[in-house]
C-alpha positions as CSV (number, residue, x, y, z in Angstrom):
1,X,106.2,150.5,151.6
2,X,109.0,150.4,153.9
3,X,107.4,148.6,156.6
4,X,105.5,145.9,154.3
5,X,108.7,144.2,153.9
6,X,108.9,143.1,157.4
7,X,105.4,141.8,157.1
8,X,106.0,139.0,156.3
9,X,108.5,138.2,159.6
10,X,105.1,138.6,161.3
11,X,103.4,135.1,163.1
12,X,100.4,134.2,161.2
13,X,97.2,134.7,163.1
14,X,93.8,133.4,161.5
15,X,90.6,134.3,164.1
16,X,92.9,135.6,166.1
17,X,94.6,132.3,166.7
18,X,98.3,132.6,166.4
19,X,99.3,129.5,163.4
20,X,103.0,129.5,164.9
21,X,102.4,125.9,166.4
22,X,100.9,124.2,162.7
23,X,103.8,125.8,160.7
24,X,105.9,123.9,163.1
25,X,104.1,120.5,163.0
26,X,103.5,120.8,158.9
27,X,107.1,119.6,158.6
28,X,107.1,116.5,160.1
29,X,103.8,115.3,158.1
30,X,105.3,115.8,154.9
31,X,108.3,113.2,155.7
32,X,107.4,110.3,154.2
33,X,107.0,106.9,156.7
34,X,109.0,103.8,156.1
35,X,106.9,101.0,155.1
36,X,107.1,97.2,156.2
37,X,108.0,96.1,153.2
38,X,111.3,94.9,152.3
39,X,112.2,97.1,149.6
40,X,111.4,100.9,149.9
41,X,110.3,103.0,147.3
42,X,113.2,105.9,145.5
43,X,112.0,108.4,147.6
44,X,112.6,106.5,151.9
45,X,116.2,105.5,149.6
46,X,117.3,108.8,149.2
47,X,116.1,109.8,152.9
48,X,117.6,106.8,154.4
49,X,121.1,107.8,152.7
50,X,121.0,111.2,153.4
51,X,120.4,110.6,157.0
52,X,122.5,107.6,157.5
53,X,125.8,110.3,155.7
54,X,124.7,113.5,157.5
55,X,124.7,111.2,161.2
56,X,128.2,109.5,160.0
57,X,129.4,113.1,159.1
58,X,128.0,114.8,162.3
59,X,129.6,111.7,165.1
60,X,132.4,111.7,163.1
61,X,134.9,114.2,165.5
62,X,132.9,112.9,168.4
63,X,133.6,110.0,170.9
64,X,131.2,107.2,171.9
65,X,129.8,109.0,175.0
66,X,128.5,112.1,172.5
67,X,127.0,109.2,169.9
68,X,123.8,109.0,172.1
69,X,122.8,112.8,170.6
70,X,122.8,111.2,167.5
71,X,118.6,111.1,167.7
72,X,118.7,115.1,168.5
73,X,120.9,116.6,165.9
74,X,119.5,114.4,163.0
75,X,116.3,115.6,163.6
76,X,117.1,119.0,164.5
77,X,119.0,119.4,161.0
78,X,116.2,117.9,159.4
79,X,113.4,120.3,161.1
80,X,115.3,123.3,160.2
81,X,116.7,122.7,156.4
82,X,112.3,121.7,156.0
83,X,111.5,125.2,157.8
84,X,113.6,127.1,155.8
85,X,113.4,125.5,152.9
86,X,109.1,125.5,152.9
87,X,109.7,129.4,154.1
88,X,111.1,129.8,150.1
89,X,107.6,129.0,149.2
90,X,105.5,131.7,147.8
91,X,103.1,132.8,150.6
92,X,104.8,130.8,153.3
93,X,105.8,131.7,156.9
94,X,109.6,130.7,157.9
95,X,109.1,130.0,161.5
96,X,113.3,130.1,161.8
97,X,112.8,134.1,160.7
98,X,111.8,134.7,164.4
99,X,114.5,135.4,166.6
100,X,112.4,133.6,170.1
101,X,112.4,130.4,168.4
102,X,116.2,130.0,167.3
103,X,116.7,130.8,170.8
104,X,114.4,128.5,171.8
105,X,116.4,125.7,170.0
106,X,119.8,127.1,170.9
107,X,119.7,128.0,174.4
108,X,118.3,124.2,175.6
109,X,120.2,122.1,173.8
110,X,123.8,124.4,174.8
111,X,122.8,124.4,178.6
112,X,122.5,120.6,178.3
113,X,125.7,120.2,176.5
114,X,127.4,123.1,179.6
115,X,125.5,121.0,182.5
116,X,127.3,117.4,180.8
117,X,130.6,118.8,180.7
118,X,130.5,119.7,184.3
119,X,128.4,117.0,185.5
120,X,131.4,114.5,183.8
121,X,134.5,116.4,183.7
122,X,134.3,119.5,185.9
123,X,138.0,119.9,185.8
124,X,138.2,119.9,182.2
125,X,135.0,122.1,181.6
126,X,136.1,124.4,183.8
127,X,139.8,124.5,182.3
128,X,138.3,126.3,179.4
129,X,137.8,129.2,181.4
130,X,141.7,129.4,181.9
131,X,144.1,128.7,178.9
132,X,147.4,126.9,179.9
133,X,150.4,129.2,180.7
134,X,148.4,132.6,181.2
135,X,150.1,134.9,183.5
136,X,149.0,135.8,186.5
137,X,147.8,139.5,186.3
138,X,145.7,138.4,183.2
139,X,144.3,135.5,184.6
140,X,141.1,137.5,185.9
141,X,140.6,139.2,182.9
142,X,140.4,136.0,181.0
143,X,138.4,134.2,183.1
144,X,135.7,136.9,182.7
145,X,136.2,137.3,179.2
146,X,136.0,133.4,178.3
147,X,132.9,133.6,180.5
148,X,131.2,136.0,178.2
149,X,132.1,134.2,175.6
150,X,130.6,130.7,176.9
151,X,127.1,132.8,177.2
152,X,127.4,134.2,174.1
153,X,126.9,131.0,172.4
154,X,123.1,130.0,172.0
155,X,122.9,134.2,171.1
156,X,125.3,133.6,168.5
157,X,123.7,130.7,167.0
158,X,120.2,132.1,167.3
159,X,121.2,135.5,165.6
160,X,123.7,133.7,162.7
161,X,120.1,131.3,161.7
162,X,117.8,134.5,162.0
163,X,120.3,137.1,160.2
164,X,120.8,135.1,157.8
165,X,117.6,133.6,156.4
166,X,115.8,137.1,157.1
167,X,118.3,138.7,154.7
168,X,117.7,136.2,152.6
169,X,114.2,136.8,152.2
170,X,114.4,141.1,152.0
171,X,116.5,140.8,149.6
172,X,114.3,138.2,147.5
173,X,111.3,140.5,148.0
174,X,113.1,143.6,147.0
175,X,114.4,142.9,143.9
176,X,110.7,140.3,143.2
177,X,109.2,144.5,143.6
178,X,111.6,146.2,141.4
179,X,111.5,143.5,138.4
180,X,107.7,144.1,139.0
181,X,107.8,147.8,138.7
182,X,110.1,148.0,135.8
183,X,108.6,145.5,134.0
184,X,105.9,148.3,132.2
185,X,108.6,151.0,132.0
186,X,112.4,149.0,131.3
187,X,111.0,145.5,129.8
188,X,115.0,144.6,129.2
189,X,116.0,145.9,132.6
190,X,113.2,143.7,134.1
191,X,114.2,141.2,132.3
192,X,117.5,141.4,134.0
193,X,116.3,141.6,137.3
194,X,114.4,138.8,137.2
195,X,117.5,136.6,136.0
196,X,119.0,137.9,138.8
197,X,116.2,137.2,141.3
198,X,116.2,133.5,139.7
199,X,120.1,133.0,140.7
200,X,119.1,135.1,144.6
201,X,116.5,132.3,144.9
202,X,119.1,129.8,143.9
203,X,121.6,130.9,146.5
204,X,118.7,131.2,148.9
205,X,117.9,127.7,148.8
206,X,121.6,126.8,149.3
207,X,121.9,129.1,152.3
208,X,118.6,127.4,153.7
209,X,120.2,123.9,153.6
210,X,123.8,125.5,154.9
211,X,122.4,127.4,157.7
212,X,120.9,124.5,159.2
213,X,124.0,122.4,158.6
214,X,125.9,125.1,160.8
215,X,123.7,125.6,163.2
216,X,123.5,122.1,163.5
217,X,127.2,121.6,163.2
218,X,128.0,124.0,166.0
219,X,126.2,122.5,168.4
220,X,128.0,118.9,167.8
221,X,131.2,120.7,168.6
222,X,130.2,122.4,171.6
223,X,129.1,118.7,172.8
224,X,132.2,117.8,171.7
225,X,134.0,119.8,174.4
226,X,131.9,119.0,177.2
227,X,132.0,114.9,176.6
């Protein structure tokens, strides 16, 4: 029982085809497509102003020289919150569950942000390694230790998304199983539980929407260092 909770962190295979690569392109067809005419329908409104705020939001802290990632991170935060937010689905597959393909995400897009700052301003780039006014017997020590912590980036951001949403979803199925098993025996206890699985879901889909903000949101402000 223990191990059909993890399950469903397993890549769907169908005729021993792995289905990784359609749960990733199902996103992007369900988005609906601006039109020619001159006024759009409620629905390419609401998208249009959520994207236009999220981008003004996201550029905001940065200069001109980071506004050309503008194309990226848009789409990255809208790629992710529709991942994890089709994963709530009953009988879905969260593809942002798997550990390979956060770091997939993560470790590109931060080597590209490392290889700007030292393409543009080596000095400065590599003046993070060393904070201002360190003595000089520490001055090893920190260099090594701000290393680590440079590399530890894309891991960090690639474990937060994965932790997080793969909690989210244990804990969803463990307490969907013991409202199920109580029901016959505790109807009021049941009851209970599934009030309380109704609010879990509720924070789950915040936490969906959050988790891509931040991961998003990190990744503008490690560009922001490096241009």
């Amino acid at each position: 029982m223990t191990l059909s909770f993890f399950d469903q962190f397993m890549s769907p295979v169908f005729m021993g085809i792995p289905l990784m690569a359609l749960a990733l392109t199902l996103p992007w067809i369900l988005f609906p497509i601006p039109t020619a005419r001159w006024l759009n329908n409620r629905l390419l409104t609401l998208q249009g102003w959520f994207i236009n705020r999220f981008t003004q939001q996201l550029l905001l802290p940065l200069n001109v020289g980071g506004h050309k990632w503008a194309t990226i991170l848009t789409s990255l935060m809208l790629f992710l919150i529709t991942l994890n937010m089709l994963g709530l689905l009953p009988y879905t597959f969260t593809p942002t569950t798997q550990l390979s393909l956060n770091m997939g995400l993560a470790v590109p897009l931060w080597l590209a942000t490392v290889i700007i700052g030292m393409r543009n301003q080596p000095t400065a780039a590599l003046g993070h390694l060393l904070p201002e006014g360190t003595p000089v017997p520490l001055i090893p020590v920190l260099i090594i230790i701000e290393t680590i912590s440079l590399f530890i980036r894309p891991l960090a951001l690639g474990v937060r998304l994965t932790a997080n949403l793969t909690a989210g979803h244990l804990l969803i199925q463990l307490i969907a199983t013991a409202a199920f098993v109580l029901l016959p025996i505790m109807p009021t206890v049941a009851i209970l539980t599934s009030v309380v699985l109704f609010l879990l879901t509720l924070l789950e889909v915040a936490v969906a929407m959050i988790q891509a903000y931040v991961f998003v949101l990190l990744m503008s402000l490690y560009l922001q260092e490096n241009v």
